[in-house]
LOMI-141555 format. One record per residue (C-alpha): residue number from 1; residue in one letter; z, x negated, y. Coordinates in steps of 0.02 Angstrom, whole numbers. Each point is the difference from the previous one (the first is absolute). Layout:
N
{seq=NUM, type=A, z=Z, x=X, y=Y} $
...
***
This chain:
360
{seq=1, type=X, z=235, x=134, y=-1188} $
{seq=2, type=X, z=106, x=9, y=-149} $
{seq=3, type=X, z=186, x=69, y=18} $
{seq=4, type=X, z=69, x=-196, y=-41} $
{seq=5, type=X, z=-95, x=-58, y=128} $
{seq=6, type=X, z=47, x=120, y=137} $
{seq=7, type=X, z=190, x=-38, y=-34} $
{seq=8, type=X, z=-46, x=-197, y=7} $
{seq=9, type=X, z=-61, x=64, y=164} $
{seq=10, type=X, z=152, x=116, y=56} $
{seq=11, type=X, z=116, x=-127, y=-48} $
{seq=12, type=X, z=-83, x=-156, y=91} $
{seq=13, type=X, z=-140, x=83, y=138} $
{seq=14, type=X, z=109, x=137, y=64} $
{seq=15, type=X, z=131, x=-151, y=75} $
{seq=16, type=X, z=-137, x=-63, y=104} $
{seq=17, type=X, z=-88, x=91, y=147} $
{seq=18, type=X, z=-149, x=59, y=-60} $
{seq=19, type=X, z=-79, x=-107, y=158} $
{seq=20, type=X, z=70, x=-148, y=-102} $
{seq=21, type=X, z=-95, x=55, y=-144} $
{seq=22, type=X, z=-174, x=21, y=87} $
{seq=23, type=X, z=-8, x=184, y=7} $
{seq=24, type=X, z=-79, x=71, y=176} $
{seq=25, type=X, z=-45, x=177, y=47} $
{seq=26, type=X, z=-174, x=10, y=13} $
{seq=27, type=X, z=-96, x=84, y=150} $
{seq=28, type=X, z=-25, x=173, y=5} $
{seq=29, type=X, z=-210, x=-11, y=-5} $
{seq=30, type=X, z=37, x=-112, y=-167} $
{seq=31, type=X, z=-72, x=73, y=-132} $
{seq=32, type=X, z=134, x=141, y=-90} $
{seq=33, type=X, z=7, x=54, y=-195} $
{seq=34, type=X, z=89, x=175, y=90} $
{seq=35, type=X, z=74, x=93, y=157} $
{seq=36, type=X, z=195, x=51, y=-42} $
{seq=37, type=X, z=42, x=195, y=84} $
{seq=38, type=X, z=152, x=89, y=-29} $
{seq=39, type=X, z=-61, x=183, y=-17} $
{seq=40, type=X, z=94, x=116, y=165} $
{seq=41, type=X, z=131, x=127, y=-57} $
{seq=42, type=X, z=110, x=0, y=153} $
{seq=43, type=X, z=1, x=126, y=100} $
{seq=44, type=X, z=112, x=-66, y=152} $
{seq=45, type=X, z=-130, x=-153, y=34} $
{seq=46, type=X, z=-158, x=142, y=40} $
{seq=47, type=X, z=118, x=146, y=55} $
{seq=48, type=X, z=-125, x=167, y=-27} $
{seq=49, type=X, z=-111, x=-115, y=-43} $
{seq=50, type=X, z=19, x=-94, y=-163} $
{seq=51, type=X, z=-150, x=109, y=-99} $
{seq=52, type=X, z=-124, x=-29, y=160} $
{seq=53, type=X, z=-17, x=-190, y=-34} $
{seq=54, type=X, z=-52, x=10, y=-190} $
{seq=55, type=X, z=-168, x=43, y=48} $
{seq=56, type=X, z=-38, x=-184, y=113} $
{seq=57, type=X, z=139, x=-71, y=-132} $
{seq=58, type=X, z=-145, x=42, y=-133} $
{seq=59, type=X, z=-132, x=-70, y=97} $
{seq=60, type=X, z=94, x=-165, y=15} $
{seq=61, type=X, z=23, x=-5, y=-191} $
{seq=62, type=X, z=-169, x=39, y=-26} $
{seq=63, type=X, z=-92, x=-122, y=99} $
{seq=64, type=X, z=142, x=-130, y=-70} $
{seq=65, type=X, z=-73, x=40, y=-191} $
{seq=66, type=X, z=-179, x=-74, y=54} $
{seq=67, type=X, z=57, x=-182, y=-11} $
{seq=68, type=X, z=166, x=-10, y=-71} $
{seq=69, type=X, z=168, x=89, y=-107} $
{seq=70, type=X, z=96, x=117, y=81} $
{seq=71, type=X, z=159, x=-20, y=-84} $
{seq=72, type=X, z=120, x=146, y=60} $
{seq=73, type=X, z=202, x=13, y=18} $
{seq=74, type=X, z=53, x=197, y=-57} $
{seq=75, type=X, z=175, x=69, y=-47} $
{seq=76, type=X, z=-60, x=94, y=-172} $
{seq=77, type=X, z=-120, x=105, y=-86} $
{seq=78, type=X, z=-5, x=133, y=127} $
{seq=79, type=X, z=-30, x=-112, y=139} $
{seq=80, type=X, z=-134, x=-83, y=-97} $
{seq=81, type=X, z=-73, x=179, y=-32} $
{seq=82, type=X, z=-15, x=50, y=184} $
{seq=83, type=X, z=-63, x=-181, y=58} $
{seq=84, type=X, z=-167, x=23, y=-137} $
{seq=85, type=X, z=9, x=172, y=55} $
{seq=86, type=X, z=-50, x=-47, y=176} $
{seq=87, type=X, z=-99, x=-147, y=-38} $
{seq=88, type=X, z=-105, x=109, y=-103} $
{seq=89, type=X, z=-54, x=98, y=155} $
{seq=90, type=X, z=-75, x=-155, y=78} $
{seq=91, type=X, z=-101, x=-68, y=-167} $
{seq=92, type=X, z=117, x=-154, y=-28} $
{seq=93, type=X, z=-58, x=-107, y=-135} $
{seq=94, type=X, z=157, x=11, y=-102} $
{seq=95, type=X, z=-43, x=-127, y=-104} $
{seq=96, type=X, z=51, x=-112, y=142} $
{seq=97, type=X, z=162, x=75, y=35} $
{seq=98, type=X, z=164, x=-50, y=-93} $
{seq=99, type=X, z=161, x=86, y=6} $
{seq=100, type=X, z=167, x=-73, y=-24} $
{seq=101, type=X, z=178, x=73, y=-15} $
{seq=102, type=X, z=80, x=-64, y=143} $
{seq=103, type=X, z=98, x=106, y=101} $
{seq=104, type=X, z=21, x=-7, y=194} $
{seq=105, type=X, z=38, x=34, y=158} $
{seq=106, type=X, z=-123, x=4, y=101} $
{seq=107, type=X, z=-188, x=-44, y=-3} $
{seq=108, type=X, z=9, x=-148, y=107} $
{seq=109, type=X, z=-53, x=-134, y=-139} $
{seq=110, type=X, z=-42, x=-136, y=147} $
{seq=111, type=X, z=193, x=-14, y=6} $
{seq=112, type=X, z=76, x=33, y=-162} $
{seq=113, type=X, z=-145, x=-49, y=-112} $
{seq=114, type=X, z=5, x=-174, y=-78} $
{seq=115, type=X, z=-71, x=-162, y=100} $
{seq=116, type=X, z=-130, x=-80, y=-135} $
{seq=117, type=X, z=-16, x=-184, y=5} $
{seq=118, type=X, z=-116, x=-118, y=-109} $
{seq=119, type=X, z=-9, x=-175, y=-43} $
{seq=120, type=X, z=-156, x=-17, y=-91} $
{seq=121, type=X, z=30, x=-156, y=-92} $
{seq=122, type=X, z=162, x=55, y=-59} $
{seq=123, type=X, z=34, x=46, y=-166} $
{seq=124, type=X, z=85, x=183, y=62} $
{seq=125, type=X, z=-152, x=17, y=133} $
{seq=126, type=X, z=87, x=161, y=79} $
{seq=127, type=X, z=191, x=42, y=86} $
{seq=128, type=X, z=76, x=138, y=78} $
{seq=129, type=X, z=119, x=-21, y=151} $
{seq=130, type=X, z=108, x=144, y=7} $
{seq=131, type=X, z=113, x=-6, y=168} $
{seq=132, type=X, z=137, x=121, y=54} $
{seq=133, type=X, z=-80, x=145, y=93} $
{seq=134, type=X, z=134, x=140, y=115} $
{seq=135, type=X, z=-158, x=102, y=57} $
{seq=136, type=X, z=-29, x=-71, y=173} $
{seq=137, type=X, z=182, x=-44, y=47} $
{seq=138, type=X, z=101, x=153, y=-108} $
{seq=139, type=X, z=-102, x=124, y=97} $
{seq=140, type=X, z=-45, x=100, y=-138} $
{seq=141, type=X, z=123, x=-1, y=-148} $
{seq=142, type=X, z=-31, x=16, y=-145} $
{seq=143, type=X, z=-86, x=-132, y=-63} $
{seq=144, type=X, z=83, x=-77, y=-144} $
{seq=145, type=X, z=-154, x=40, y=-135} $
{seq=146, type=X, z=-127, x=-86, y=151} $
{seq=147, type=X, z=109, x=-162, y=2} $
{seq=148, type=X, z=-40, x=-21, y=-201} $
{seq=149, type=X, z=-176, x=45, y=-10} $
{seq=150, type=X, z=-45, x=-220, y=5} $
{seq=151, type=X, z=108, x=-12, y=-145} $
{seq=152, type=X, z=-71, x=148, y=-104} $
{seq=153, type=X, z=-162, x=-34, y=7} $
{seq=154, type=X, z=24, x=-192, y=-27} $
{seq=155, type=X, z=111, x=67, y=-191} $
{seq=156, type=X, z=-163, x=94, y=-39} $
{seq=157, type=X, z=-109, x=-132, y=42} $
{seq=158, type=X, z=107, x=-128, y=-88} $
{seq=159, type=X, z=-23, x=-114, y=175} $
{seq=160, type=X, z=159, x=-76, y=75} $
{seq=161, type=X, z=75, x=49, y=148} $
{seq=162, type=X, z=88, x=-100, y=148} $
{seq=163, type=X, z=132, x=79, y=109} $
{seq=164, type=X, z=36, x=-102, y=168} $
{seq=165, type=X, z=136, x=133, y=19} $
{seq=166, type=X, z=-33, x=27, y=191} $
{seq=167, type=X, z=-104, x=172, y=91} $
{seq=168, type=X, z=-177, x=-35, y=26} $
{seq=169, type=X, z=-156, x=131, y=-3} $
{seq=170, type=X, z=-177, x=-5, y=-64} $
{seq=171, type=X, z=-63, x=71, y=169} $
{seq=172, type=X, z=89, x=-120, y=112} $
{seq=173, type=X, z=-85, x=-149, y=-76} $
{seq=174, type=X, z=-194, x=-58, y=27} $
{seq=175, type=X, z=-90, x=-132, y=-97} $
{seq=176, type=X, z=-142, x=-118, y=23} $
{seq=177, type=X, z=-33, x=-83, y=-154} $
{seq=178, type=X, z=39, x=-183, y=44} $
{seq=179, type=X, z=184, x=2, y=31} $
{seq=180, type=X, z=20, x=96, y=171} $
{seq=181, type=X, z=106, x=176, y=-10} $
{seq=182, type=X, z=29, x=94, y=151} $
{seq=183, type=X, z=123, x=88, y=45} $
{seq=184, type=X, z=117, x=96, y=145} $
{seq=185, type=X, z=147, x=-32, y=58} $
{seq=186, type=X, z=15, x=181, y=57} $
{seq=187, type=X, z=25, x=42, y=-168} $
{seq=188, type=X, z=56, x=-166, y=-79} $
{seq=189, type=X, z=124, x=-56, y=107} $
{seq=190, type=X, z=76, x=199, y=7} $
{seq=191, type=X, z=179, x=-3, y=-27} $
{seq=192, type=X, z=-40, x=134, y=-110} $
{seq=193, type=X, z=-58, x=-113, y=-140} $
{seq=194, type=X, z=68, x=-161, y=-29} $
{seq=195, type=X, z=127, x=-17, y=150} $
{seq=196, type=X, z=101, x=-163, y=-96} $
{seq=197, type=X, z=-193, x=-84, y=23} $
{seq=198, type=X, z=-72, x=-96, y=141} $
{seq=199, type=X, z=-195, x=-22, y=44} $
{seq=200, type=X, z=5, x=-165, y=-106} $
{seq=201, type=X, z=67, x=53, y=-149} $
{seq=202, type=X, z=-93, x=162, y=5} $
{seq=203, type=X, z=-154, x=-147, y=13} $
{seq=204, type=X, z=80, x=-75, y=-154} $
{seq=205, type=X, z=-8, x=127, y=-102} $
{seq=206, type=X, z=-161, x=81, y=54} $
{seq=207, type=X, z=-69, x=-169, y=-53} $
{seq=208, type=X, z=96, x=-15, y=-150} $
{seq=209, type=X, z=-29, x=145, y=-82} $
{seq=210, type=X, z=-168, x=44, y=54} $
{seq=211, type=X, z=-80, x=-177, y=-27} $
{seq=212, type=X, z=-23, x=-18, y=197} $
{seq=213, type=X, z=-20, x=-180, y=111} $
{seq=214, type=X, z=10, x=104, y=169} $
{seq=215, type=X, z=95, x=140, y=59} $
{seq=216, type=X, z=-125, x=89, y=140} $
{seq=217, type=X, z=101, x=117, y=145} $
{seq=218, type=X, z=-17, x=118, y=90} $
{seq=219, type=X, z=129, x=121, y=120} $
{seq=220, type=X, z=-52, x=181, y=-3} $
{seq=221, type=X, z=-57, x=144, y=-117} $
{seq=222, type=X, z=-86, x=170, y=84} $
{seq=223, type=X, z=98, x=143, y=74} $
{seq=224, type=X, z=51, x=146, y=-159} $
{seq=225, type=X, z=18, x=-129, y=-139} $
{seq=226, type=X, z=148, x=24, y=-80} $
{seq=227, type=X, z=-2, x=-157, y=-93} $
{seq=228, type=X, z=42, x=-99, y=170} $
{seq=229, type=X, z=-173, x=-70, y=21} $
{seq=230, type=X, z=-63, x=-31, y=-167} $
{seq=231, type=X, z=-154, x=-159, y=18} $
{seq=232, type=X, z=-106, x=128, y=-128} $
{seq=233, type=X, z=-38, x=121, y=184} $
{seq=234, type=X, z=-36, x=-137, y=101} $
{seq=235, type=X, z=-94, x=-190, y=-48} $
{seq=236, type=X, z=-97, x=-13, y=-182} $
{seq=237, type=X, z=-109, x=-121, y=-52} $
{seq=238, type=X, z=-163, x=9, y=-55} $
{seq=239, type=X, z=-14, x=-194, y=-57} $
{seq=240, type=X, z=103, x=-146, y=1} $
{seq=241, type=X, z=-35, x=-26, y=167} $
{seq=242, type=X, z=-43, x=166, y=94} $
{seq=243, type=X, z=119, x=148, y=77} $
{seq=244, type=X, z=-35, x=178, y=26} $
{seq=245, type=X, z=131, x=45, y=126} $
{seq=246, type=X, z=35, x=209, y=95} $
{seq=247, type=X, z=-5, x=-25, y=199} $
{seq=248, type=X, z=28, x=173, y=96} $
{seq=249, type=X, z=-143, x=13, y=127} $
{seq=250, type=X, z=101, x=126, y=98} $
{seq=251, type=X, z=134, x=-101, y=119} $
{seq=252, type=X, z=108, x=152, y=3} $
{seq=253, type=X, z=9, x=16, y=-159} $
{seq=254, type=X, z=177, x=-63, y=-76} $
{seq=255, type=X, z=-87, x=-108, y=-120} $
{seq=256, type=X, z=-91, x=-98, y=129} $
{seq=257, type=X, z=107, x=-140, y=60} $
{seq=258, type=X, z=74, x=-20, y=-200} $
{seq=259, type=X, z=-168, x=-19, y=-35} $
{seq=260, type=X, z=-47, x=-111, y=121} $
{seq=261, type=X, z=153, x=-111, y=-33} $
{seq=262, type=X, z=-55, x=-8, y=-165} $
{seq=263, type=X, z=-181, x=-55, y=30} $
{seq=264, type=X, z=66, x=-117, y=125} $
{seq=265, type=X, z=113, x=-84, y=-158} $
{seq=266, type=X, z=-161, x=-10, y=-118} $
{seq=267, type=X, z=-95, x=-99, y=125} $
{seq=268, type=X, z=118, x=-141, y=14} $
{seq=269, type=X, z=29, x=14, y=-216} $
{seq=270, type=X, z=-67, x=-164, y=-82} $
{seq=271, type=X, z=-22, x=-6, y=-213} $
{seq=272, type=X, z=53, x=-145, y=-83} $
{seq=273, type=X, z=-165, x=-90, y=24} $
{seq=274, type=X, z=19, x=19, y=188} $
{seq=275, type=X, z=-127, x=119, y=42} $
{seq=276, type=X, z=16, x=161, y=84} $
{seq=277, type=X, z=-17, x=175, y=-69} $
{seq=278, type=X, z=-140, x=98, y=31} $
{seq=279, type=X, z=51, x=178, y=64} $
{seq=280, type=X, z=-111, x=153, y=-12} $
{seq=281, type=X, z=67, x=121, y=126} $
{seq=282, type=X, z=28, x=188, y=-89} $
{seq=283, type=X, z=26, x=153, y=110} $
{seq=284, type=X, z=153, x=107, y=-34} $
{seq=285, type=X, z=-46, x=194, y=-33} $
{seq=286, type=X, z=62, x=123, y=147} $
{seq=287, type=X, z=204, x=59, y=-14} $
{seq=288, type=X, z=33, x=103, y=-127} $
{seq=289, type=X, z=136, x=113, y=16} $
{seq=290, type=X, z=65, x=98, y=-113} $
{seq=291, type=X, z=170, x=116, y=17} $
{seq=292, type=X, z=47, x=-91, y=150} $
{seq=293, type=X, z=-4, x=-184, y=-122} $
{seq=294, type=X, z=-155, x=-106, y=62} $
{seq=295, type=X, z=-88, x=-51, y=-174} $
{seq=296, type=X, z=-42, x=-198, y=-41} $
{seq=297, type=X, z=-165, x=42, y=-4} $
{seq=298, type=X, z=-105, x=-182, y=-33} $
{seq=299, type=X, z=-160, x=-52, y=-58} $
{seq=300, type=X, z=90, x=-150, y=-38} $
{seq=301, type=X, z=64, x=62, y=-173} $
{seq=302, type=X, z=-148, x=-18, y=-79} $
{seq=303, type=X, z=-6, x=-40, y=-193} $
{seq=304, type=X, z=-104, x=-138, y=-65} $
{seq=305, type=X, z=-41, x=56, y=-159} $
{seq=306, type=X, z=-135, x=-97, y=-126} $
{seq=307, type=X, z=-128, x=109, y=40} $
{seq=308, type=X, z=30, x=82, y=165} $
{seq=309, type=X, z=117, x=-36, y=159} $
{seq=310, type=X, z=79, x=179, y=0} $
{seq=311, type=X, z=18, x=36, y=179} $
{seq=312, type=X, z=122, x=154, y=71} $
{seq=313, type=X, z=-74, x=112, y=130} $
{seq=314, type=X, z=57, x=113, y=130} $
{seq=315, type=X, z=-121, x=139, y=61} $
{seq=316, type=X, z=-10, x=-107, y=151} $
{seq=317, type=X, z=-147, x=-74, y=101} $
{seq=318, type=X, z=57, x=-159, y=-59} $
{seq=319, type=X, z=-20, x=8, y=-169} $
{seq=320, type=X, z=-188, x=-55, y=-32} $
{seq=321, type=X, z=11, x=-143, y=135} $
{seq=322, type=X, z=160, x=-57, y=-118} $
{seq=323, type=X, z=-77, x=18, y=-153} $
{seq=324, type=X, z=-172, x=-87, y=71} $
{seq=325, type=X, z=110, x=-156, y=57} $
{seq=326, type=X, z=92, x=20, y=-176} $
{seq=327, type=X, z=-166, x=-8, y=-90} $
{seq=328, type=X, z=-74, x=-141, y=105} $
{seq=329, type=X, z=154, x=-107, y=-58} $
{seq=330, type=X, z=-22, x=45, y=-189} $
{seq=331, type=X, z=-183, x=-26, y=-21} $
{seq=332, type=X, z=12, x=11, y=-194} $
{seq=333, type=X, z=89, x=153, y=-10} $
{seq=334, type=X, z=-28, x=172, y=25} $
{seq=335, type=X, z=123, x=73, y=147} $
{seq=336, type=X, z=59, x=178, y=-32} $
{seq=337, type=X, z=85, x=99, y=95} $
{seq=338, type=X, z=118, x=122, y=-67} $
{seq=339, type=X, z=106, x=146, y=134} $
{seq=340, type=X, z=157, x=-58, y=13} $
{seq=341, type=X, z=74, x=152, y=144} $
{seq=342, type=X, z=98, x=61, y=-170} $
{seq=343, type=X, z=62, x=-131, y=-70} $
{seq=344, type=X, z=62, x=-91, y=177} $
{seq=345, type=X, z=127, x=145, y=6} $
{seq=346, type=X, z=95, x=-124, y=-138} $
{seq=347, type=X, z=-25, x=-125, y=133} $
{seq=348, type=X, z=-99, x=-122, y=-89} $
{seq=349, type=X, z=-169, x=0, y=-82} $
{seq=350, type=X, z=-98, x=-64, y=-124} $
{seq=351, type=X, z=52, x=-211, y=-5} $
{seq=352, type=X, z=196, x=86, y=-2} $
{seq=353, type=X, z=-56, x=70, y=-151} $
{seq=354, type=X, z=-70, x=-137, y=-113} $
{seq=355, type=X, z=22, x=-145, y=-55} $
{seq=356, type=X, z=-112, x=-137, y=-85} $
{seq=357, type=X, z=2, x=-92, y=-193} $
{seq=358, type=X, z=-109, x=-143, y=20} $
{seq=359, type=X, z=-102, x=-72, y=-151} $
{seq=360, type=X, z=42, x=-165, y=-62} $
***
């Protein structure tokens, strides 16, 4: 798109919601041109930890590189240097990996990274929504150079960016294809985020700015997540029509009855052609606890990648019944799973890590 034309756009587009213009955010299993990552540097997110998770952080990237870009978020040369450095160890095809100079934060690129939409019969076929991110509430300052990362990458990519100029998260959000997001309103509706918004104008701009008809809810997240119950832990779908949701088989277990409650929600949940979901029970690995902090620990934050549906795994008993009800709900992909008992110390895995570019 030529320079004049992407001014013609700024000047007129940018006025409207890009909803208004026929941009959507496609579904995660749509196909992607690359996975986003924002390379880990900081030490307070994986306390004593931090140079444990590049190992299963490599792994990720390298079963990413067999069907798509992996276009990566560093601070400078050096941290460039050390990422190839430890990609190196685990034979990653290189010539799939891009690096750009963004600095950040944090490596949580599900919330700070930029929201991709498409309108394929638009002239400009791709957008970036950039909203306001405060890391979770403010519970982690700093995280002014997260906040811009939207709006860097859409000034390399010469692709214009939207900002709705209210809090909202990568991870909180969940996307069927054909107009249905869910959500939480453990996390939505936190007075941490947007406490001037109700539930219907949180609705309005959720379907506003991501191209939605229907705004999906439910209450609770799982016990450890400090994102207040990020969607991304607990419901995905695998099709426009189909759930994979955690239940806790354990009734003692704190996550039970949140779980439950949730289920309980999804069953009564009708898509705007009336029908009901389908709902693929997933169990929830066994506590994790870690210094005295239970761990999020989910098979629920799963990556859909081209290729692959990259799965995290807990040394648990669990994991091969997860990843066999995973793999039976992707039949045309190949289900990996990759140990995640390092990299939950940040308290997230590997869907808090990524983020999508769909073709167009």
């Amino acid at each position: 798109m030529s320079t004049q034309k992407l001014s013609d756009f700024l000047t007129s587009g940018l006025s409207d919601s890009p909803k208004k213009l026929g941009y959507y955010f496609p579904a995660e299993f749509a196909p992607h041109i690359a996975t986003w990552l924002s390379w880990p540097h900081k030490e307070a997110s994986w306390p004593g930890k931090i140079n444990t998770i590049f190992p299963s952080y490599s792994k990720f990237i390298k079963e990413l590189t067999k069907g798509e870009l992996v276009r990566i978020n560093v601070a400078d040369d050096a941290m460039k240097g050390s990422a190839i450095s430890h990609l190196e160890k685990e034979s990653v095809d290189l010539s799939m990996v891009e690096f750009f100079f963004h600095p950040t934060n944090d490596a949580w690129c599900r919330d700070h990274g930029p929201a991709f939409l498409i309108n394929p019969s638009a002239e400009q076929k791709k957008v970036i929504v950039d909203w306001d991110y405060n890391a979770w509430g403010n519970k982690y300052p700093p995280f002014d150079l997260d906040d811009v990362v939207p709006t860097l990458i859409g000034n390399h990519f010469n692709i214009p960016v939207f900002n709705p100029g209210i809090v909202m998260e990568g991870g909180s959000v969940e996307f069927n294809g054909a107009g249905t997001v869910m959500t939480s309103t453990a996390c939505l509706l936190n007075p941490n985020r947007n406490p001037h918004l109700n539930q219907q104008q949180i609705e309005e701009y959720l379907c506003n700015y991501y191209g939605m008809e229907q705004v999906l809810w439910v209450d609770e997240g799982i016990v450890g997540d400090d994102t207040d119950g990020h969607i991304d832990d607990t419901v995905r779908f695998v099709n426009e029509d189909t759930v994979i949701t955690v239940i806790e088989e354990d009734k003692n277990d704190e996550n039970y009855d949140l779980l439950q409650h949730n289920l309980k929600q999804l069953k009564e949940m009708r898509l705007l052609n009336g029908k009901q979901l389908n709902i693929i029970e997933l169990p929830m690995p066994e506590k994790l606890i870690y210094d005295d902090q239970r761990l999020p620990c989910s098979y629920a934050n799963f990556y859909i990648a081209n290729k692959s549906v990259i799965v995290p795994v807990f040394q648990s008993d669990r994991d091969e019944k997860a990843l066999q009800i995973i793999q039976d709900s992707f039949p045309d992909k190949n289900v990996v799973g990759i140990d995640s008992m390092d990299i939950i110390w940040g308290l997230g895995s590997f869907h808090c890590l990524s983020q999508q570019e769909p073709i167009v």
